[in-house]
N, C-alpha and C positions, 0 to 999 in steps of 0.2 A: 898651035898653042905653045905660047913659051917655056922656060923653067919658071919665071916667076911668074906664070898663072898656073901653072900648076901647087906651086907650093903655095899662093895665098887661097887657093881651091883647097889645099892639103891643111889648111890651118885652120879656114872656117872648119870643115868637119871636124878635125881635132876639137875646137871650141862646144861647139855643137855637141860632140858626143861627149864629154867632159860635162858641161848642163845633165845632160840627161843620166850619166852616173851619179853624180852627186843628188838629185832629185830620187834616185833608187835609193841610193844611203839613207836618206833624210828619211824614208817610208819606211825602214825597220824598225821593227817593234823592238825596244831592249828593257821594257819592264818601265818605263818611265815616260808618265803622256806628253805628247807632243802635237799638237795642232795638226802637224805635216803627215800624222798617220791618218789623217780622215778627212785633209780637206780636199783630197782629186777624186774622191773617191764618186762614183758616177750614182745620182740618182733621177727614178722616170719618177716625173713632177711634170703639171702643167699641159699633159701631152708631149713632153717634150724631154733630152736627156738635158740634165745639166748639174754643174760639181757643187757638194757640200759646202763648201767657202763661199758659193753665190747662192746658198739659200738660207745662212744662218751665221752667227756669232759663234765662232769655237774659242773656248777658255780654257785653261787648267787651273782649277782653283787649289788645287792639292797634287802633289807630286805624282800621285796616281788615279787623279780623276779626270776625266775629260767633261765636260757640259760643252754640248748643242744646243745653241736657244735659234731654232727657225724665226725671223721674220714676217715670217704666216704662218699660222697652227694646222693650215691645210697641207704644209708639207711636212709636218711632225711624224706620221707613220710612214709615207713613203721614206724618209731619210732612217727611220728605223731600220727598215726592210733592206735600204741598200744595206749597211753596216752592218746586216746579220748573213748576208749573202755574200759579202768580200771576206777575203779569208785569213782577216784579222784575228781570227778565234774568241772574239770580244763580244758578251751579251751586253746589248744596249737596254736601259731601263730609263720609262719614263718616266719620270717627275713630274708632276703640274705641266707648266708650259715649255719644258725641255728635257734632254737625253743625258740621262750621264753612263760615262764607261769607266767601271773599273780597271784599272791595269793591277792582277797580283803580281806578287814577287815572280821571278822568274826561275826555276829550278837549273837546278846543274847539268841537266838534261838537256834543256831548251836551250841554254847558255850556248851549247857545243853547236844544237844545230844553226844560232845564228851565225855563230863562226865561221859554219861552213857553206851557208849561205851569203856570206857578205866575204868571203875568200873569191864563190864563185863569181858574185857580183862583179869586185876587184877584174877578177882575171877579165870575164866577158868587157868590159870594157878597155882592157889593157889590147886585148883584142882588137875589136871595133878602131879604136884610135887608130893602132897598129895596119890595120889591115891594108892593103895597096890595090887590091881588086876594088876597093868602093872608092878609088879617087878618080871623077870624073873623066874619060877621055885615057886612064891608062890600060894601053891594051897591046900585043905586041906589036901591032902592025901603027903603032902611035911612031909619028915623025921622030917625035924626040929620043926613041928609041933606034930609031936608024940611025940618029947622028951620035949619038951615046957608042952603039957599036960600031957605027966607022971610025970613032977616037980609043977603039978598045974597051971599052966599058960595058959589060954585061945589064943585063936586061934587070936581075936581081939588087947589081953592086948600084945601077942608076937610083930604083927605088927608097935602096936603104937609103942610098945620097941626100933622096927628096924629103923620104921621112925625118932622119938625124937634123936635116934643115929647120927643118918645120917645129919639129919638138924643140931645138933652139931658141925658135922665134916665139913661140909661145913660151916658154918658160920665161925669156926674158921680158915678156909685156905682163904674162899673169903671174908667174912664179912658177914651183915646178908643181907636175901634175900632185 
């Protein structure tokens, strides 16, 4: 395996785990409704699992209100049930033929622990991108690592090399993380 399959192996990941931070982000609650906080959320419907977005209409008609309007009224209680079950701390209320969820204000309290949960968030994926044990095929006994060392190059100073790369190349196609 070459250097540049390594690093275009070391970019998709980066891309890859970058979706999937950002899709965390989108999912915290900060006091103001958002579609993105309930549409993955998983409901048993049909026999079967499948997410609130493929079983209903989610709106925000008001700054703090969410409305679910299911596409069949057979899945009106199940989709309750997931949304009281996930640990959004949000009671769902039925209306006629759909769910609404209040979001109250958010206390100064709560303020801090998202803070500190979306620090953690931050970091675990500063993490993940970063990491060099998850880049396919790097391992010491990897070729590119012998010939790294036969030119003087440490095993550690290669990786950063790959990485620093990589992070280049993605900043300059998407911008920076």
């Amino acid at each position: 395996m070459t250097l540049d399959d390594f690093l275009l192996e070391a970019e998709d990941k980066m891309t890859k785990t970058e979706s999937v931070v950002v899709n965390e982000f989108v999912g915290v609650r900060t006091g103001k409704a958002s579609p993105a906080l309930v549409e993955n959320i998983i409901v048993e419907v049909y026999g079967s699992q499948m997410r609130i977005r493929e079983l209903a209409g989610i709106t925000t008609p008001e700054a703090r209100t969410l409305t679910i309007q299911p596409w069949d009224m057979n899945s009106l209680h199940p989709i309750e049930k997931a949304i009281q079950k996930s640990n959004l701390g949000l009671s769902p209320a039925i209306q006629g033929k759909a769910i609404r969820l209040f979001f109250p204000e958010l206390s100064e309290e709560r303020r801090q622990e998202f803070v500190k949960i979306i620090r953690k968030m931050a970091e675990d994926g500063r993490v993940a991108v970063l990491e060099p044990n998850t880049l396919p095929g790097m391992t010491p006994s990897t070729v590119l690592f012998h010939q790294a060392a036969a030119s003087g190059i440490t095993q550690a100073d290669l990786i950063d090399r790959i990485i620093r790369f990589a992070l280049e190349v993605h900043a300059c196609k998407r911008g920076p993380l």
